[in-house]
C-alpha positions, -999 to 999 in steps of 0.1 A, spaced: 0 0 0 27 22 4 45 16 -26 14 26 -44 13 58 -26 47 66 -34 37 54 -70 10 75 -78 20 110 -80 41 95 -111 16 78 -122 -9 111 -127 18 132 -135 25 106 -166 -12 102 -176 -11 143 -178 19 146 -200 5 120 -224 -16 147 -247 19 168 -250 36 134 -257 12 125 -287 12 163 -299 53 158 -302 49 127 -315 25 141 -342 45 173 -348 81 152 -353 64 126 -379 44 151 -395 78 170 -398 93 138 -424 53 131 -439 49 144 -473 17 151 -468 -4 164 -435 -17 129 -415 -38 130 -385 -22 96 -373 13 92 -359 28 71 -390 33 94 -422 21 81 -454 57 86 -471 85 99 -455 108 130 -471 130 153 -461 118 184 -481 102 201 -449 136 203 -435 145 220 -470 151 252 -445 184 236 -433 202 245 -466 181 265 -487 165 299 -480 133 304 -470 108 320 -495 95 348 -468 77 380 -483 99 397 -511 132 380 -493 149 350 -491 156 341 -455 185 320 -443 174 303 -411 203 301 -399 205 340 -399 172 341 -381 188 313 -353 213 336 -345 195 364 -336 173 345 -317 204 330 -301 220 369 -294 186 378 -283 178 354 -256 215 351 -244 214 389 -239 181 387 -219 199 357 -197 234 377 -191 222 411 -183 190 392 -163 218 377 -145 245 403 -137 215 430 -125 192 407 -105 227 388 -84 240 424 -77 203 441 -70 193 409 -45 230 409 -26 220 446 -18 186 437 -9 194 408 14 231 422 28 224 458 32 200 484 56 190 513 33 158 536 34 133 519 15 140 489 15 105 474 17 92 495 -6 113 485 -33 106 446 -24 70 453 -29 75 474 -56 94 444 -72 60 418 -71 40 449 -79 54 448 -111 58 410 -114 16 419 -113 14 432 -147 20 416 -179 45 429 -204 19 439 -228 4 472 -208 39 486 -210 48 477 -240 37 520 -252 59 532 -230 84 510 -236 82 520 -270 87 552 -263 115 548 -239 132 530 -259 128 555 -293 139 587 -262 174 563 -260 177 559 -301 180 520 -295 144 515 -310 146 488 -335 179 474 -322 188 440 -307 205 454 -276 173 477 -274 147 450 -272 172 427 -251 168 458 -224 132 459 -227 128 422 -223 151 416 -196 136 445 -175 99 425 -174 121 397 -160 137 414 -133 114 413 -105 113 378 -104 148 371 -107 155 396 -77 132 375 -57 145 343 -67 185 354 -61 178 371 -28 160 342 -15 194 323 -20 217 351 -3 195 352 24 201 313 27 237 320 33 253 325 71 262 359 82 289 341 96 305 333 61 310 368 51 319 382 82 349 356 83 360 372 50 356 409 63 377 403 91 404 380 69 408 415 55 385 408 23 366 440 9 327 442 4 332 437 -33 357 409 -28 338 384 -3 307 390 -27 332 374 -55 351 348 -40 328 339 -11 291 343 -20 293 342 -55 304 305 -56 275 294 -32 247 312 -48 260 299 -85 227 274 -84 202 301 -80 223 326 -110 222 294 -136 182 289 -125 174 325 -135 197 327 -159 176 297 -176 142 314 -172 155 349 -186 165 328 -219 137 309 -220 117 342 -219 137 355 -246 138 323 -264 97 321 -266 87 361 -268 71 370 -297 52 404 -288 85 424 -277 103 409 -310 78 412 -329 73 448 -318 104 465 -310 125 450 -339 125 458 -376 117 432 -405 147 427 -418 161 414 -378 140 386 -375 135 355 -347 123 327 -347 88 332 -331 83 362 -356 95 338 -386 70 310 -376 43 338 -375 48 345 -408 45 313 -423 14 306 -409 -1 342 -416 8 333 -454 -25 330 -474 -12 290 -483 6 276 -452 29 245 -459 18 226 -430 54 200 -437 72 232 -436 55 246 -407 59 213 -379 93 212 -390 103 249 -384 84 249 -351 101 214 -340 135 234 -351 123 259 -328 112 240 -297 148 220 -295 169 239 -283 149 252 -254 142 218 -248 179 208 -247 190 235 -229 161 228 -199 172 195 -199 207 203 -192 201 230 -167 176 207 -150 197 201 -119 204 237 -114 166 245 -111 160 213 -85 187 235 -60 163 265 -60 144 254 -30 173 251 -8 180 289 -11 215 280 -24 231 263 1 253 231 -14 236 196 3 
């Protein structure tokens, strides 16, 4: 009785992935089929969907090499993760090490804005961003993505400086180590868990946003998201084409969750190592 106890949360949580298991397993075999079938073994298998590999794309009035497109999506989420990274560590060590005036405030501030979705600032954000001339930029849109992410990585990264002992630093201040220097070589190395767990969302935000891209950057700098949007807003839509662009599309982010996976289970623990 107790084995089927333990059993069972497995056992439900396998029963709910089984729709997302058949939808992948219809997208990947629909992605060789020559022709669009509603069961899980294609008619007759080709490669032509995954002509995008090493011929352009026939997109509008251009030709579009995906492999263009891939690396500014690349270059876009990468910046999100980075500057998500370096801004929430140093913005949470503050928060959790320091006494300041407004202190609270600016933690309530922080889920105030975790609150509101991206899209009702997405005018002034505009705006913002055409004040600063980096309107219709990479590192423009990179800014305004990683600033919806912030609030949430603050949180996440303070909860794990807060899970280190006073007693640590204060060993290093009084070995003669500076502020700036115990943050580097003693916290830093015990709060890496929590930096590669944000660090993962941030690029899986900028890996699946489509709105801000889609927005904030011109038509000739083009993602992924805003590429697969235009296939399927094209008046005849190449369904082969389509499931193999978006299976192109969801691997990586898969991948990388997969790899990162351990990282994220250490989130709980407020970054102390077991």
């Amino acid at each position: 009785m107790a084995k089927l106890k333990s059993a069972s949360p497995y056992v439900l949580m396998t029963l709910a992935s089984l729709p997302f298991l058949f939808l992948y397993a219809w997208l990947i075999m629909n992605s060789f089929s020559k022709q669009v079938s509603f069961g899980l073994i294609p008619e007759e298998l080709t490669l032509k969907n995954w002509r995008f590999l090493w011929s352009p794309i026939p997109w509008g009035l251009a030709r579009t090499s995906i492999w263009t497109v891939l690396l500014n999506t690349i270059l876009y989420a990468s910046g999100v993760a980075v500057l998500q990274a370096l801004v929430c560590t140093l913005a949470a060590y503050a928060l959790s090490r320091m006494e300041f005036r407004g202190k609270t405030l600016i933690l309530g501030l922080q889920m105030l804005l975790r609150a509101f979705p991206g899209v009702l600032l997405l005018i002034g954000t505009f705006f913002v961003l055409l004040h600063l001339r980096l309107l219709y930029t990479i590192p423009g849109v990179v800014l305004a993505r990683m600033s919806m992410e912030i609030p949430y990585g603050v949180w996440i990264m303070k909860g794990f400086f807060d899970g280190v002992p006073w007693d640590i630093e204060w060993a290093a201040l009084v070995d003669g180590c500076s502020r700036f220097q115990a943050w580097r070589k003693i916290l830093f190395p015990l709060v890496i868990p929590g930096l590669l767990a944000i660090g993962l969302f941030a690029f899986l935000a900028g890996w699946e946003d489509f709105i801000f891209a889609y927005i904030l950057l011109p038509g000739q700098t083009q993602v992924l998201s805003v590429l697969i949007q235009g296939l399927i807003a094209t008046e005849v839509m190449d369904y082969g084409l389509l499931a193999a662009m978006s299976l192109f599309y969801v691997a990586p982010a898969m991948i990388f969750f997969l790899l990162a996976q351990r990282a994220l289970t250490k989130v709980t623990i407020a970054g102390v190592r077991p």
